[in-house]
C-alpha positions, 0 to 999 in steps of 0.5 A: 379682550382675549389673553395670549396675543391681543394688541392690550396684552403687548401694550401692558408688557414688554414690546415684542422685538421685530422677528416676534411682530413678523411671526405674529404678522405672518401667522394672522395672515395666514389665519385669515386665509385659511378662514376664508378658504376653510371657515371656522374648522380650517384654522388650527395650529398645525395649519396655520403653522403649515401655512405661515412657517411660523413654529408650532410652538410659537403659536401655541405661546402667543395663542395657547388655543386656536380660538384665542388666534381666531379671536385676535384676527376678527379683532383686527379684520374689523379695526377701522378707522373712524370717519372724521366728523364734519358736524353736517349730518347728511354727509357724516352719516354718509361717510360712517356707513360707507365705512361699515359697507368697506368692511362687508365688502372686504372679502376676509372681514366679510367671510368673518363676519360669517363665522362670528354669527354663525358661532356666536349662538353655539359658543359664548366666547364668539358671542362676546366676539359679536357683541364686542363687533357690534359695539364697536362697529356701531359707536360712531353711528351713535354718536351722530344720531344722539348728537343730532337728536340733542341738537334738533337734526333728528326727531328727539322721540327717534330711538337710536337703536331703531334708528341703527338699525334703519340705517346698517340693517339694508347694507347688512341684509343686502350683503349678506343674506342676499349676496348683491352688490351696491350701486354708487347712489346705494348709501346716498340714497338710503341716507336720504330716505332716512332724514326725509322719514325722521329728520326734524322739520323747522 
């Protein structure tokens, strides 16, 4: 996705040796701190540099503009690992929100999340960033409901973006527009709510 450092670019060319992986380590670490502490503005080569003891000049070989860092990190912070399928539909659309609520609820990626989309109208790079999140955040969710639809579980006129948006958009809200938590029953419950409205009934 980005040039400098993503995780494509290592694969397609030679491996970095250990002392490379460590700086690179140390270096997004650091990023991710000064993101949260600082937000867009206070991750720069200097302070990432400042922070990590990395040298400048590697930083600026692995990613030759801070935005290029910036983008790897957000990359990372929202790689997850995928819910394993139980082909039950109440308890595999259970487990993928429950997978998008740990990454809302991840201080980093939940501070990211806030840079992105704050970005993303005035920069399109980030806006490639967003969507990219978007895709990728949402591709297992999708994957259920068109299964589902296909098999009979859910109303096959249910559209799927809608039915998306029905399901991540109260996580999405309730985290980051209003700043509340969730009780246990929260994703269970809202799950539930779901198939009672959209569910195919026998």
């Amino acid at each position: 996705m980005v040039k400098g450092g993503t995780k494509e670019t290592r694969a397609a060319g030679r491996a970095l040796d250990p002392r490379a992986e460590r700086s690179r380590a140390a270096a997004l670490a650091a990023a991710s701190d000064l993101l949260i502490e600082h937000g867009w503005s206070g991750v720069t080569h200097v302070s990432v540099a400042s922070r990590s003891g990395v040298g400048r000049t590697t930083l600026y070989r692995h990613w030759p503009e801070s935005a290029m860092l910036i983008q790897e990190l957000l990359a990372e912070l929202f790689e997850v690992e995928r819910p394993v399928r139980t082909d039950d539909l109440r308890e595999d659309l259970i487990r993928e929100l429950q997978a998008f609520l740990a990454v809302l609820l991840n201080p980093k990626s939940e501070r990211a999340l806030r840079v992105i989309i704050d970005q993303a109208p005035l920069d399109p790079r980030y806006a490639e960033v967003l969507a990219s999140c978007s895709r990728k955040g949402t591709d297992g969710l999708r994957a259920i409901v068109d299964d589902a639809k296909a098999a009979g579980g859910l109303s096959g006129g249910l559209d799927t973006d809608v039915a998306i948006d029905l399901l991540l958009g109260p996580l999405t809200f309730r985290r980051l527009i209003s700043g509340h938590g969730f009780a246990e029953r929260y994703v269970p419950d809202l799950v539930d709510g779901f198939l009672a409205a959209h569910a195919r009934r026998s």
